[in-house]
Structures are given as structure tokens and as C-alpha cells.
SEKE-725932 format. One record per residue (C-alpha): residue number from 1; residue in three letters; x, y, z. Coordinates in nm, 2 decimals, always signed. Each point is the difference from the previous one (the first is absolute). Example, Ala and Ser with C-alpha at 12.3 -4.5 7.8 and 13.67 -1.06 7.14 Angstrom:
<pts>
    k    r       X       Y       Z
    1  ALA   +1.23   -0.45   +0.78
    2  SER   +0.14   +0.34   -0.07
</pts>
This chain:
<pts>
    k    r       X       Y       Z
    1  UNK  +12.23  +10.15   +6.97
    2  UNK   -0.18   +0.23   +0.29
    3  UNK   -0.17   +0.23   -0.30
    4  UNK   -0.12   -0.36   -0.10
    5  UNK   -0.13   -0.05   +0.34
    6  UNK   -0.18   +0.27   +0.05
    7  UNK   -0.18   +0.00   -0.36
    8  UNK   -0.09   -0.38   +0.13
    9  UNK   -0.15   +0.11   +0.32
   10  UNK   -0.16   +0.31   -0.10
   11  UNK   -0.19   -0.21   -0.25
   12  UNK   -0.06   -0.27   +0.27
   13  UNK   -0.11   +0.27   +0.25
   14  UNK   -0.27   +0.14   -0.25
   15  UNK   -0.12   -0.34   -0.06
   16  UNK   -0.08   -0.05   +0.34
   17  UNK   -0.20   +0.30   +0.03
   18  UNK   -0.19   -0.07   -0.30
   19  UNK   -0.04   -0.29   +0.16
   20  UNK   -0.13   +0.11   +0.32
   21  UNK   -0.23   +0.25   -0.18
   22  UNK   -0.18   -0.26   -0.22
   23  UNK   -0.02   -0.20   +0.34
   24  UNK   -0.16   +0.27   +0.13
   25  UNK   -0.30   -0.01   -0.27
   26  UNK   -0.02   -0.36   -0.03
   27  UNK   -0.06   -0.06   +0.40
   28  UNK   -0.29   +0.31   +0.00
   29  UNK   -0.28   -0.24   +0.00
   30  UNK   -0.05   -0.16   +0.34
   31  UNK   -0.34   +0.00   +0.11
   32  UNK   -0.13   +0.08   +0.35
   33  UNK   -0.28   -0.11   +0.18
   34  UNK   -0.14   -0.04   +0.38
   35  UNK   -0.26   -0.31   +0.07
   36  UNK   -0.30   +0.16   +0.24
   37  UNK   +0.19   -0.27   +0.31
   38  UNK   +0.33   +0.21   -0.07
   39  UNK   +0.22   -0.22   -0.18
   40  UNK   +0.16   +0.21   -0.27
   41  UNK   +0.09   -0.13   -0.33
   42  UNK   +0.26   +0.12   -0.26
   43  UNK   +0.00   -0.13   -0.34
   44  UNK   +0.28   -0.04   -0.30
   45  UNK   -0.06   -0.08   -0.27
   46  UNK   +0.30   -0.17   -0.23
   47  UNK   -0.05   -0.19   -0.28
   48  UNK   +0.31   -0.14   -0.08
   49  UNK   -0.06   -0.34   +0.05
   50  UNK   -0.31   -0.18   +0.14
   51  UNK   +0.11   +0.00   +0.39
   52  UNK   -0.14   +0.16   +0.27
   53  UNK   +0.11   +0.06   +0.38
   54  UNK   -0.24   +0.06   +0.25
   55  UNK   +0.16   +0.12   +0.34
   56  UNK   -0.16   +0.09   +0.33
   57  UNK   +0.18   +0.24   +0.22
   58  UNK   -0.14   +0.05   +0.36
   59  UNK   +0.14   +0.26   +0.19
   60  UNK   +0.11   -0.13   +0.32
   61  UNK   +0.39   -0.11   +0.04
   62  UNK   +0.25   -0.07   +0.29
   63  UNK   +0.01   +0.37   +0.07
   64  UNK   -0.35   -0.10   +0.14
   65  UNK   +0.09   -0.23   +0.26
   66  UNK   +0.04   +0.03   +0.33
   67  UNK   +0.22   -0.15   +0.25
   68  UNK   +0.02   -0.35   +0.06
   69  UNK   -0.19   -0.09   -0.32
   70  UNK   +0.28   +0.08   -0.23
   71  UNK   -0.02   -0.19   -0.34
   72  UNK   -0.37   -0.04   +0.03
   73  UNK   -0.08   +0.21   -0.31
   74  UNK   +0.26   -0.25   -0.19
   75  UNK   -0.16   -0.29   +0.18
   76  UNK   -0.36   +0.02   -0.10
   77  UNK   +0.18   +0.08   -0.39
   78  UNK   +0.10   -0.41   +0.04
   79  UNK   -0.32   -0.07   +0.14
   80  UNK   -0.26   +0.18   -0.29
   81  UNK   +0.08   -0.36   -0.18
   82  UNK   -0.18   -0.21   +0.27
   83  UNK   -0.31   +0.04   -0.15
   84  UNK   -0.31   +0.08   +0.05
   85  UNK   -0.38   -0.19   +0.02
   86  UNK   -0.05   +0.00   -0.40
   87  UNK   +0.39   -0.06   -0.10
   88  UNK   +0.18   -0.21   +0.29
   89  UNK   +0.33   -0.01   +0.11
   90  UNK   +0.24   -0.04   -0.33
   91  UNK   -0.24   +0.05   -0.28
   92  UNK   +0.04   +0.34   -0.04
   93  UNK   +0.32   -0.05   -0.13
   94  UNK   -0.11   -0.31   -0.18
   95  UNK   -0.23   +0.18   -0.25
   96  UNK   +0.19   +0.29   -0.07
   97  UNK   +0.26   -0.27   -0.10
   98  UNK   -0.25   -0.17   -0.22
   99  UNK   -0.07   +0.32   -0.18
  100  UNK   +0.36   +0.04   -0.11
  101  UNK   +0.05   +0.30   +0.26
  102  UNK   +0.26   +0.06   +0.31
  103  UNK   -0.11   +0.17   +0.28
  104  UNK   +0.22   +0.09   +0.37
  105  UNK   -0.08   +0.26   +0.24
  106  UNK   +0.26   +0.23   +0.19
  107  UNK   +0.08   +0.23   +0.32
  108  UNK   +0.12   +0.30   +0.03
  109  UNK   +0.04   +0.25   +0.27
  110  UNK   -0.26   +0.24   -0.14
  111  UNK   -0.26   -0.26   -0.19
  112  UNK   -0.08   -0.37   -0.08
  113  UNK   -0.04   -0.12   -0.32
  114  UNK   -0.18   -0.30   -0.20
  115  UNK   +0.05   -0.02   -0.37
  116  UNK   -0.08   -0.25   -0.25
  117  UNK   +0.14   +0.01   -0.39
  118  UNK   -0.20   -0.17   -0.28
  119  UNK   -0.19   -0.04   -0.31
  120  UNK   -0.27   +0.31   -0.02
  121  UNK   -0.25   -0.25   -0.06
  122  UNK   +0.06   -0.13   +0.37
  123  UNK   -0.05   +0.33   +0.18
  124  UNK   -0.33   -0.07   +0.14
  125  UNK   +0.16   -0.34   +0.16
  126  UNK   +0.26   +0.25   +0.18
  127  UNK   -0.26   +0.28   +0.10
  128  UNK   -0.25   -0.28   +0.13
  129  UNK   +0.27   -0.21   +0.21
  130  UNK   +0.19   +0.34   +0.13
  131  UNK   -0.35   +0.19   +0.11
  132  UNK   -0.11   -0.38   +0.18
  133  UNK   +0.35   +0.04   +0.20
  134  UNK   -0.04   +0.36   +0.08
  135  UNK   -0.30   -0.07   +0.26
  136  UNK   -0.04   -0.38   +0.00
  137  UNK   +0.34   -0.12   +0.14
  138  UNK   +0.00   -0.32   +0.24
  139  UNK   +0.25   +0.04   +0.26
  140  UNK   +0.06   -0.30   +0.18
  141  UNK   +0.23   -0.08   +0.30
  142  UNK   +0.10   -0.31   -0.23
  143  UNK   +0.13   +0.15   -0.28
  144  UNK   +0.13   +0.28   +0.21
  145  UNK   +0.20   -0.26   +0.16
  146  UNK   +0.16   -0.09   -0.30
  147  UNK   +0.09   +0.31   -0.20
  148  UNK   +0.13   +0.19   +0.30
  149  UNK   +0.28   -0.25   +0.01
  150  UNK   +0.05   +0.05   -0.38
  151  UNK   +0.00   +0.38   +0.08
  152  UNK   +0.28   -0.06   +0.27
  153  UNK   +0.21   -0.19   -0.26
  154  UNK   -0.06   +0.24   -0.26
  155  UNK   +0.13   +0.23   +0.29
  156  UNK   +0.34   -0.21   +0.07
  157  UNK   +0.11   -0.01   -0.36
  158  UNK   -0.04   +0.35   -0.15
  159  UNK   +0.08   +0.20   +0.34
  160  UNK   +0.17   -0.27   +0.25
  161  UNK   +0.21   -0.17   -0.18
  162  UNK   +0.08   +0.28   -0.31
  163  UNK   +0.29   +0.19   +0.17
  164  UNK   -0.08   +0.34   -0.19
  165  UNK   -0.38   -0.03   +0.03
  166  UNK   +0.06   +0.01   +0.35
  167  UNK   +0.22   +0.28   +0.00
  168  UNK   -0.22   +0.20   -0.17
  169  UNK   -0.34   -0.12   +0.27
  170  UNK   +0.29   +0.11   +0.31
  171  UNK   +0.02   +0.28   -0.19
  172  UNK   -0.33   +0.12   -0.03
  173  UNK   -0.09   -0.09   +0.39
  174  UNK   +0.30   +0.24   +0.06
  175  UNK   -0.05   +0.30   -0.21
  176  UNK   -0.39   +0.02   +0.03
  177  UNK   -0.09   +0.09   +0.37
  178  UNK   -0.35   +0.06   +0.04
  179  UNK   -0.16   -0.08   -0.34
  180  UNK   -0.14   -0.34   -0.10
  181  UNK   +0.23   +0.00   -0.28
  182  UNK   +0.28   -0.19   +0.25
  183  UNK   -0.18   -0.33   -0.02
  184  UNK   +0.04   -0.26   -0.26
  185  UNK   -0.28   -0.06   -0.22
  186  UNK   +0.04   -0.38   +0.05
  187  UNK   -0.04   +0.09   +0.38
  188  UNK   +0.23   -0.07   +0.35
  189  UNK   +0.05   -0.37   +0.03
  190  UNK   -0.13   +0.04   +0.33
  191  UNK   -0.36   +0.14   -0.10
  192  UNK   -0.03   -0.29   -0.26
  193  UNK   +0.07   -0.27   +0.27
  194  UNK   -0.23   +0.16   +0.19
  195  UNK   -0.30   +0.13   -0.29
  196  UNK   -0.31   -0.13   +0.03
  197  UNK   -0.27   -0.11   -0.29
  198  UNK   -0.23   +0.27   +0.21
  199  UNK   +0.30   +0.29   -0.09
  200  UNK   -0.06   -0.09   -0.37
  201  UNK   -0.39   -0.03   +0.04
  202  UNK   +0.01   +0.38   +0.15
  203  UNK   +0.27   +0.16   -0.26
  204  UNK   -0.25   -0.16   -0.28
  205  UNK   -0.33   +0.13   +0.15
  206  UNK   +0.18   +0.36   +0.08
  207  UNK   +0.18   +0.09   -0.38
  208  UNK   -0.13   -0.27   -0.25
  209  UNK   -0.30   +0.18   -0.13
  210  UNK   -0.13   +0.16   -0.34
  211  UNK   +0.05   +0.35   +0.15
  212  UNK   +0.32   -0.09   +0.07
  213  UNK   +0.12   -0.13   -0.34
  214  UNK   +0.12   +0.06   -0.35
  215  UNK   -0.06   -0.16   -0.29
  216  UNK   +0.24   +0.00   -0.29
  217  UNK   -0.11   -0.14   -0.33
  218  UNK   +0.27   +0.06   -0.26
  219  UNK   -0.01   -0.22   -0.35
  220  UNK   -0.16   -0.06   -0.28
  221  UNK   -0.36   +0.13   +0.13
  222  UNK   -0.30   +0.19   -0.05
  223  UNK   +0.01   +0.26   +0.33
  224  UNK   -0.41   -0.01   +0.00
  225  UNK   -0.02   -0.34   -0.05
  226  UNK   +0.25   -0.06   +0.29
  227  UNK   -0.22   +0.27   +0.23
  228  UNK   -0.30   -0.23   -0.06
  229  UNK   +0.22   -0.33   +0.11
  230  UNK   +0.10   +0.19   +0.26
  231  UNK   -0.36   +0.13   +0.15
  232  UNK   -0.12   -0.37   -0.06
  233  UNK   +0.28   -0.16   +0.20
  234  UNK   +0.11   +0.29   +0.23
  235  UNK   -0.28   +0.21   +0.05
  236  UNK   -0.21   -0.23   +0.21
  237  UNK   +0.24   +0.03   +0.27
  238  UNK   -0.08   +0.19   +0.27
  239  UNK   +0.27   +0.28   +0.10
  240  UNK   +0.09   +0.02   +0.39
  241  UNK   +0.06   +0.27   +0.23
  242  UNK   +0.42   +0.04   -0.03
  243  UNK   +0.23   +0.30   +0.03
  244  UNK   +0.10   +0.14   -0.37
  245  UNK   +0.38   +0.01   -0.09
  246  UNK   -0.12   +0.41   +0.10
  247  UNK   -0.18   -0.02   +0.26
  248  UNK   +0.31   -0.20   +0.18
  249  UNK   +0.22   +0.16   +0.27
  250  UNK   +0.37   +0.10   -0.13
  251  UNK   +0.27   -0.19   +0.06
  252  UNK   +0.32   +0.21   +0.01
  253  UNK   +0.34   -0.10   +0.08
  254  UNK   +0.17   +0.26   +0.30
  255  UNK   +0.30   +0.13   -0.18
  256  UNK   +0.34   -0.19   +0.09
  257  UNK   +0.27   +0.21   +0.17
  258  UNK   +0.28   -0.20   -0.02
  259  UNK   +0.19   -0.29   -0.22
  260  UNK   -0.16   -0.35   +0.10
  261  UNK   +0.25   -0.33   -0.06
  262  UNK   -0.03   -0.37   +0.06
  263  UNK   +0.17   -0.27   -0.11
  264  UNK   -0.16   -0.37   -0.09
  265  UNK   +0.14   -0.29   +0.06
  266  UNK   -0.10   -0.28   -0.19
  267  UNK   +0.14   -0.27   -0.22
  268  UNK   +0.11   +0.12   -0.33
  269  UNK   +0.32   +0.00   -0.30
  270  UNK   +0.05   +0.36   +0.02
  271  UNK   -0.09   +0.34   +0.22
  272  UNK   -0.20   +0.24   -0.16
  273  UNK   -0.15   +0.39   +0.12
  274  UNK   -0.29   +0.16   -0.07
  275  UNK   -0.05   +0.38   +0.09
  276  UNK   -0.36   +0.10   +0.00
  277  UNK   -0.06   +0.38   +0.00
  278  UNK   -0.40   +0.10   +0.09
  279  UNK   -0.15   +0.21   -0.29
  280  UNK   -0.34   +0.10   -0.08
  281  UNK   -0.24   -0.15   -0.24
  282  UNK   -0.26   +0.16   -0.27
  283  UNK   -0.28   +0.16   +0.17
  284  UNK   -0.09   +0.27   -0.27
  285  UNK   +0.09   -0.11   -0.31
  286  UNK   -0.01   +0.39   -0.15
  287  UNK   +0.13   +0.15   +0.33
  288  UNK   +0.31   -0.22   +0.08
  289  UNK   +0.31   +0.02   -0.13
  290  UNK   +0.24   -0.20   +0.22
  291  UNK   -0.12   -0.38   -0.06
  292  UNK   +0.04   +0.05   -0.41
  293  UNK   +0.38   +0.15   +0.10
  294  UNK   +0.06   -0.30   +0.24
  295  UNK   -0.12   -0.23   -0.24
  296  UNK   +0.25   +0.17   -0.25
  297  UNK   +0.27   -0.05   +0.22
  298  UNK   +0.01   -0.34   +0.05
  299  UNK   -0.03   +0.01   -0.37
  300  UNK   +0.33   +0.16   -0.02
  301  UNK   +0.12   -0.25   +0.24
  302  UNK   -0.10   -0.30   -0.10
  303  UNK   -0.17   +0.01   -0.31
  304  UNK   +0.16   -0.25   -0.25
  305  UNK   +0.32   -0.17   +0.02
  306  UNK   +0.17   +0.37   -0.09
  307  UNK   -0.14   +0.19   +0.29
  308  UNK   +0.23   +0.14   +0.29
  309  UNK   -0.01   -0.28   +0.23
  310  UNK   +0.10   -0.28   -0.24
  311  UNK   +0.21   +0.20   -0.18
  312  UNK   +0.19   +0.12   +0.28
  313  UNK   +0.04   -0.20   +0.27
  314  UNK   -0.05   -0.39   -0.18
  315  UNK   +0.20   +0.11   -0.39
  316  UNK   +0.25   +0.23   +0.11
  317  UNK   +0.12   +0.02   +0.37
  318  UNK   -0.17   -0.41   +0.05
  319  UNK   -0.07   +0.14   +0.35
  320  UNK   -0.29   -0.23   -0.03
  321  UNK   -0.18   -0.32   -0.17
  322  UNK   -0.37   +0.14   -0.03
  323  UNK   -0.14   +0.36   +0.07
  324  UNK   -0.27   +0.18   +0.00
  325  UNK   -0.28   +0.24   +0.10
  326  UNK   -0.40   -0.04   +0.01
  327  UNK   -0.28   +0.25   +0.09
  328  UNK   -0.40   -0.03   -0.07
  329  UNK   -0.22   +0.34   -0.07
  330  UNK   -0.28   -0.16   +0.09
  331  UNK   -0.16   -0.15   +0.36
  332  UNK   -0.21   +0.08   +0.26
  333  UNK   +0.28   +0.12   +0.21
  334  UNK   +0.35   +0.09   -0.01
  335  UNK   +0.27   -0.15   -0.18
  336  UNK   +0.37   -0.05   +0.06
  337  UNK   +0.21   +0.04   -0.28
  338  UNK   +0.24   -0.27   -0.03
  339  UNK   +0.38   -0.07   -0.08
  340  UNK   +0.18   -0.33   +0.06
  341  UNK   +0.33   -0.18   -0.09
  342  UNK   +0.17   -0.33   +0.00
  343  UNK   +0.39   +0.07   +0.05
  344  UNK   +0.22   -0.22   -0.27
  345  UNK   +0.25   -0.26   +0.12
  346  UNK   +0.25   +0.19   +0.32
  347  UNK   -0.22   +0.33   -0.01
  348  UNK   -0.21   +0.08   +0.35
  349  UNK   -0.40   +0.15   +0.05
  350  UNK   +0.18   +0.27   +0.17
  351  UNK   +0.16   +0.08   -0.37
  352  UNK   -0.32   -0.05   -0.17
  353  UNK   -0.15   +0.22   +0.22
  354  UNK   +0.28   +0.28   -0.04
  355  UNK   -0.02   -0.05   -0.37
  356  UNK   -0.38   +0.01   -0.05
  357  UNK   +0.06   +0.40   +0.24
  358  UNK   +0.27   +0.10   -0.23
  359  UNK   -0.26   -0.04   -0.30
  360  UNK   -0.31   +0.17   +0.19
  361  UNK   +0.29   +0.27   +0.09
  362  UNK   +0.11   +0.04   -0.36
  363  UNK   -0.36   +0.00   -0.14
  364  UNK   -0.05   +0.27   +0.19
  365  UNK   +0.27   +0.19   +0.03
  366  UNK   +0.08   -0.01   -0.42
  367  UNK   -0.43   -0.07   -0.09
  368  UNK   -0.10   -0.17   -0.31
  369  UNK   +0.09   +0.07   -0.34
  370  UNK   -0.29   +0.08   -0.29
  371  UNK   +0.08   -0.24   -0.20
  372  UNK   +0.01   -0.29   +0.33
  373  UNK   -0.30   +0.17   +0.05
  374  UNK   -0.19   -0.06   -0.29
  375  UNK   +0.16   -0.29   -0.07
  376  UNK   -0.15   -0.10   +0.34
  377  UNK   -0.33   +0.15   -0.01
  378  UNK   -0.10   -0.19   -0.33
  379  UNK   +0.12   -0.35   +0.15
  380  UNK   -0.26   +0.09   +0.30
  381  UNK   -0.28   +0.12   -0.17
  382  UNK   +0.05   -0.31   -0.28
  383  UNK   -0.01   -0.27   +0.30
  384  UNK   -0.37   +0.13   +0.12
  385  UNK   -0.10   +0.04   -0.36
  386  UNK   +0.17   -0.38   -0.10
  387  UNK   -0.24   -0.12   +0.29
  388  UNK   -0.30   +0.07   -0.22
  389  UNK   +0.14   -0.30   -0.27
  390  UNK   -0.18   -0.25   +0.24
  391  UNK   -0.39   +0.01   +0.10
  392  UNK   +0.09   -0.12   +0.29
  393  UNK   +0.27   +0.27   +0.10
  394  UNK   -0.23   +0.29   -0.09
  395  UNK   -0.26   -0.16   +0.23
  396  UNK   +0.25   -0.01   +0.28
  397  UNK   +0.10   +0.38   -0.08
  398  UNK   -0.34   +0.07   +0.03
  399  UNK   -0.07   -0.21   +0.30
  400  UNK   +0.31   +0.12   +0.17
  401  UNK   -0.13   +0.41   -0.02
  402  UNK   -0.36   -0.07   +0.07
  403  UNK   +0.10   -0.23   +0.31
  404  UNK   +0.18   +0.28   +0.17
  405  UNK   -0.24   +0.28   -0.02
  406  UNK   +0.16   +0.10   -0.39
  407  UNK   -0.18   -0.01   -0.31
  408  UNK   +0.05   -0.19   -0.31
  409  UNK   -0.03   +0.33   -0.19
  410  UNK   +0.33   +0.16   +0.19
  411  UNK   +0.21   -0.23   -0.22
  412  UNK   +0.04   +0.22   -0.29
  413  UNK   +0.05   +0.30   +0.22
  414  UNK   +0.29   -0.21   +0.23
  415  UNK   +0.18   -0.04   -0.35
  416  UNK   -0.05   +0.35   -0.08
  417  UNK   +0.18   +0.07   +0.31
  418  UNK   +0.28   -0.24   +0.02
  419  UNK   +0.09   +0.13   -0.36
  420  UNK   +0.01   +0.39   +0.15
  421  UNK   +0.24   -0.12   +0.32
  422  UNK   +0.31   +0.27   -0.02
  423  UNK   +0.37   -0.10   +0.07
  424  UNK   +0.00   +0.26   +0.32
  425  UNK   -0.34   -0.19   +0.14
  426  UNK   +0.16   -0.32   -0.02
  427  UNK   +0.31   +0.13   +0.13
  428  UNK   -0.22   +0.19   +0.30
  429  UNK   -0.16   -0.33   +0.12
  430  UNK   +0.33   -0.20   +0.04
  431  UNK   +0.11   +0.28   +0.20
  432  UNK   -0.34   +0.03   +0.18
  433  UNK   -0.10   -0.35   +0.10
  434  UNK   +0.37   -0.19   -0.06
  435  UNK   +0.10   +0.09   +0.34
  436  UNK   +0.14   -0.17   +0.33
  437  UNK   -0.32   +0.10   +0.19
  438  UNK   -0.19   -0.15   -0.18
  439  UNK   +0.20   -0.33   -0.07
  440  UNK   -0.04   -0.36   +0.11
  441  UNK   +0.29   -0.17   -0.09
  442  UNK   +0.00   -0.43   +0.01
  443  UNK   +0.25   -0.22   -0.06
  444  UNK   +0.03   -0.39   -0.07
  445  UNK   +0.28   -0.18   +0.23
  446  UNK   +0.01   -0.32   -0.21
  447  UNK   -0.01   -0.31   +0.27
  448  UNK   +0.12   -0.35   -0.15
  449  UNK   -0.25   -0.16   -0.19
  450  UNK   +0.00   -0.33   +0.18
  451  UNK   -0.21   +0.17   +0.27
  452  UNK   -0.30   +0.09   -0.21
  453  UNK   -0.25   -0.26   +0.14
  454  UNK   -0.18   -0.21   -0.29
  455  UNK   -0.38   +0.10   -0.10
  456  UNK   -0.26   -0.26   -0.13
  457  UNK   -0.28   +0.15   -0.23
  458  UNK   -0.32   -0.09   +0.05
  459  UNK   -0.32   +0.10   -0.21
  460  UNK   -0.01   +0.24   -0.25
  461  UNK   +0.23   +0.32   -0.05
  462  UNK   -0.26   +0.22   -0.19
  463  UNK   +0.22   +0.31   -0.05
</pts>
């Protein structure tokens, strides 16, 4: 039965290679190009099917803001859809509708995005209504008025009143110290009582300019003919005098020396913990080696419904309900590399905690096996290559990297290199960065439910 096994995933193991090989080729063809105002456009073409997506990526995120104006950058995202003197209030939305299409916009701590999804032959609608937004915005103390509440609402029911989203935001403020990362996107409730339409009239004016901006055309497309849409719609912008993503100052986190806790209290059914370790990010995608291990180990730890955590501490010892681990490659900044538990019925955080150490402890004290490895490894590299199924996926991948100072063209390479991770590198960064120094432990200390206070929506939810 194991010979069986191992013929079956040798075969499957080969097939994923081949796989990400013929991925490789297929995806070769984006085209780049830079507008005389700055805005730089990257095409793909895919002619699957007749669709195209047409995103904007400006780079300017929450790790942009300063105090007192947190959320701004999220803010002005809502307010992009009050419209401008040629398309008012509401009828932007409106026509991509009556073209068959869905648009939304979101953001992120290192960008803001606007995308729109629909037939290629409605492209030039898209370009024309997102170029008209990128200088012609109305900002008005009326329709500030209005969305801030729905921003504030927005606020209460995915942070307030979800008892692990707000574990995780504690968290965050905690283990970050000096960099920007510690604020919420969505921004303190106090700044957004007290934002101004002026605050999103200034954020606009300083990052929301050609020079500033990425276009992503992915779809069943010409990439001259889209160059020529986008000169006629984009390139009569005028670019503005802004710091590039290089030319910004650093923003680096002081090193923690010592083991941070807190503990939440907030209405909830059960407690929960969540241990965030800092790591570092991709800088050099040739030169580093550490994020494609990290990003291997939380493979190994929480890859599929077989991997250590589940295995071990929800199927066999049923120390817990739900666990797991997270970690992203890429940002601007740091990252913290994640794990997190829910205990099962009579079990305690403080066991959780204990079991999710004992694992680290084992992983590095015993390493990974080859065949974990590669078994591992393949299930990696086929979730960034799976991501290129969808136009719009392979638009955010491309997005993502060129956002936060990466190119679209280190995709093949970051494959290349999270297939070459070893067993003793992923073994050396559990040991490295899995630590008590640099840990920020938070746990969840369930309240009765009774207390959470009821929340009325009001407006639209966009994202």
C-alpha cells in the first residue's frame, strides 16, 4: 500500500512540475510600457475567453499615513465612486453595470486598487471612466458626510464586533512598535470621527497621480492596441511632483527584545491565540533565501488538511478545533509569520499555546523529511501557478509585485526558488525567527455574547 503511494505521488509530483514549467512559457508574454506622464502599463494577453480586467494600482497604502489620519488611504478608496463633473455621483457604477461588467476597488497597507472585469469590447468604457477619476474627483463635505459613517460601520462589523479580527488588529498595535504597519487599514475609530473631507482632498492630490500608478490589462487583448487606449485616456494627464516608492525614506521596525502578551476581552463562543513571529520579506528575489524557506514552512504547517498542525494537534491529540499558520513574502515592510489555534471543548490557550511550541520544537529539532519536502514544495509552487487559471488573479499577482517595488518578471524566478528551498533552510528559519524575542503572543478571553452591543448598517459595504 505505501509502494502504491509513493508511485501515486511521484507521478503527481512530476505533474506539477510539468505543470509549473509549461506555466512558465505560457505566462512569458506580458508587455511593458511607460506613458511620457509616468503611468506604467503592463499588458497580458489571454485569449481564453472574450473578458478582460483592467486594474489600476496606485502606490500609496496605509503604510503612508500619518498620525491622526489613519484610514484615510481606505477612505478616499469609498469615496473614488462619488463622481466626478462628466460622470456624477453613482453612474460610474451604473454603466459598468450596463455593460455586463463588475467593478470594486480595495486597500491595502502597501497600495490601493480599482479594478473593473468585463467584455473586451468594453475596455475603452473602463479606461475612460477610471483616467476621468484619477484627476477629476469631486470631494464634497456632503458626500463626505455620508460615507464616513458607512466607513465607521464598515469599521464596527469586521474589526469591532468580529472577536478574532480584533485580536489580530490588538495584535498588530502590540507587536509593531515604531512602523506604520501597527495601524488598521480601516483606520482608529477615533481618526474617522474626527477625518475631515479636507484629509481625503490632500491624500488624493499627494499619491493619486499617473506617475504614481499601474496599469494592469490582462484578457483577451491586443497589448498595442491597449497602449493606444491607454495614451488616449491616460496620457493627457499631467504627472505631479510625488516621492517614488524609491525615493521614500525606510521604514524599519527596531528589533523586539523580549516576548509581548495581551489578552482581549470581547464577546465571543470560544478563546482563541495567535502567536505572530516578525520575519523578513522578499527584497532580492535572486539574493534572498529566507522568505521562500518561511513560506515553505508554513507550508509544512499548514498546508492542506494533512499538514502538522491539523494533523496533530485537531486529528490526533484534539488539543484544538482549528489551527493554523500564515506568512506573506511579499510587502513593503516586514511581516510576522503567524500561528493561531482554537482549543476543542475543556482544552485552554495556554495548551494551544504549549502545543503549537512542541511542534516548532520538534520541526526543528527532528527537520523535515524529503519526501514532506517535496511533497510540500510542489503544493506551494502549484497554488502561485493555479493563480494564473483566472485573468483576474494573474493581474493581481502582477499588481501585487509591481506595487511594492517587485517586478512582474520575478514571478518565474520566485518559483524557481521556492522549488530549490532545502530541508536544513527550512529547518534554520524556524530556529532563527520562531523565537521568544521575537514573539507577540494574543489571546481571546471570550466575554458572554449578550454584551456585544447591536450595529445597524448603513450605505454600502464595497469590500
Amino acid at each position: 500500500m505505501k509502494s502504491n503511494y509513493n508511485i501515486i505521488f511521484i507521478i503527481r509530483y512530476f505533474l506539477v512540475i510539468v505543470m509549473v514549467f509549461t506555466s512558465l512559457t505560457i505566462f512569458a508574454n506580458p508587455h511593458e510600457y511607460v506613458l511620457d506622464n509616468g503611468l506604467k502599463l503592463i499588458v497580458k494577453e489571454d485569449r481564453r475567453s472574450p473578458v478582460v480586467v483592467s486594474q489600476v494600482w496606485y502606490q500609496a497604502g496605509s503604510i503612508d499615513e500619518l498620525n491622526g489620519v489613519t484610514g484615510v488611504a481606505h477612505v478616499l478608496e469609498h469615496m473614488m465612486f462619488k463622481g466626478t463633473e462628466k460622470v456624477p455621483s453613482g453612474e460610474f457604477s451604473k454603466k459598468i453595470a450596463a455593460a455586463g461588467g463588475r467593478e470594486n476597488a480595495f486597500t491595502g497597507r502597501d497600495y490601493t486598487g480599482y479594478f473593473q472585469q468585463l467584455h473586451k469590447q468594453h475596455l475603452p468604457l473602463a479606461m475612460e471612466l477610471e483616467a476621468d477619476r484619477m484627476r477629476n474627483l469631486i470631494l464634497t463635505e456632503a458626500e463626505f458626510s455620508k460615507e464616513i459613517k458607512v466607513v465607521m460601520e464598515e469599521r464596527r462589523l469586521r474589526t469591532d464586533d468580529n472577536p478574532r479580527a480584533l485580536v489580530y488588529e490588538k495584535m498588530m498595535a502590540v507587536a509593531y512598535q515604531a512602523h506604520p504597519y501597527k495601524h488598521p487599514v480601516v483606520g482608529w475609530m477615533n481618526d474617522l470621527e474626527n477625518m475631515q473631507v479636507q484629509d481625503t482632498q490632500e491624500w488624493y492630490d499627494l499619491w493619486y497621480a499617473p506617475n504614481n500608478a499601474i496599469l494592469v490589462v490582462v484578457g483577451d487583448v491586443d497589448a498595442n492596441e491597449v497602449f493606444k487606449l491607454a495614451k488616449k485616456y491616460y496620457g493627457q494627464l499631467e504627472s505631479r511632483p510625488l516621492l517614488s516608492l524609491m525615493e521614500r525614506k525606510p521604514q524599519t521596525e527596531p528589533p523586539q527584545v523580549g516576548i509581548k502578551r495581551l489578552t482581549i476581552k470581547a464577546p465571543a463562543q470560544l478563546p482563541y491565540i495567535i502567536m505572530g513571529y516578525h520575519a523578513p520579506t522578499l527584497q532580492d528575489v535572486v539574493a534572498d533565501w529566507e522568505p521562500y524557506a518561511l513560506e515553505i514552512l508554513e507550508g509544512v504547517l499548514d498546508g492542506n488538511a494533512s499538514a502538522r498542525l491539523n494533523q496533530t494537534l485537531v486529528r490526533d491529540n484534539q488539543i484544538a478545533s482549528s489551527a493554523g499558520a500564515g506568512y506573506s513574502l511579499t510587502a513593503r515592510g516586514g511581516s510576522l509569520f503567524y500561528l493561531s489555534g482554537t482549543p476543542s471543548e475543556g482544552k485552554t490557550v495556554v495548551e494551544i499555546e504549549q502545543a503549537l511550541r512542541d511542534e516548532i520544537k520538534r520541526l526543528i529539532e527532528n527537520g523535515v523529511t524529503a519526501e514532506e519536502l517535496a511533497r510540500i514544495r510542489a503544493q506551494v509552487v502549484a497554488s502561485h501557478v493555479f493563480q494564473r487559471d483566472s485573468i483576474f488573479s494573474q493581474a493581481m499577482q502582477i499588481g501585487r509585485l509591481e506595487s511594492i517595488g517587485l517586478s512582474y518578471r520575478d514571478l518565474d524566478t520566485i518559483l524557481e526558488k521556492l522549488q530549490a528551498v532545502t530541508a536544513e533552510q527550512v529547518r534554520d528559519v524556524a530556529k532563527k525567527y520562531l523565537q521568544d524575542d521575537n514573539l507577540t503572543v494574543a489571546t481571546l478571553d471570550p466575554q458572554p455574547l449578550e454584551q456585544r452591543k447591536p450595529s445597524v448598517a448603513s450605505g454600502e459595504l464595497r469590500h
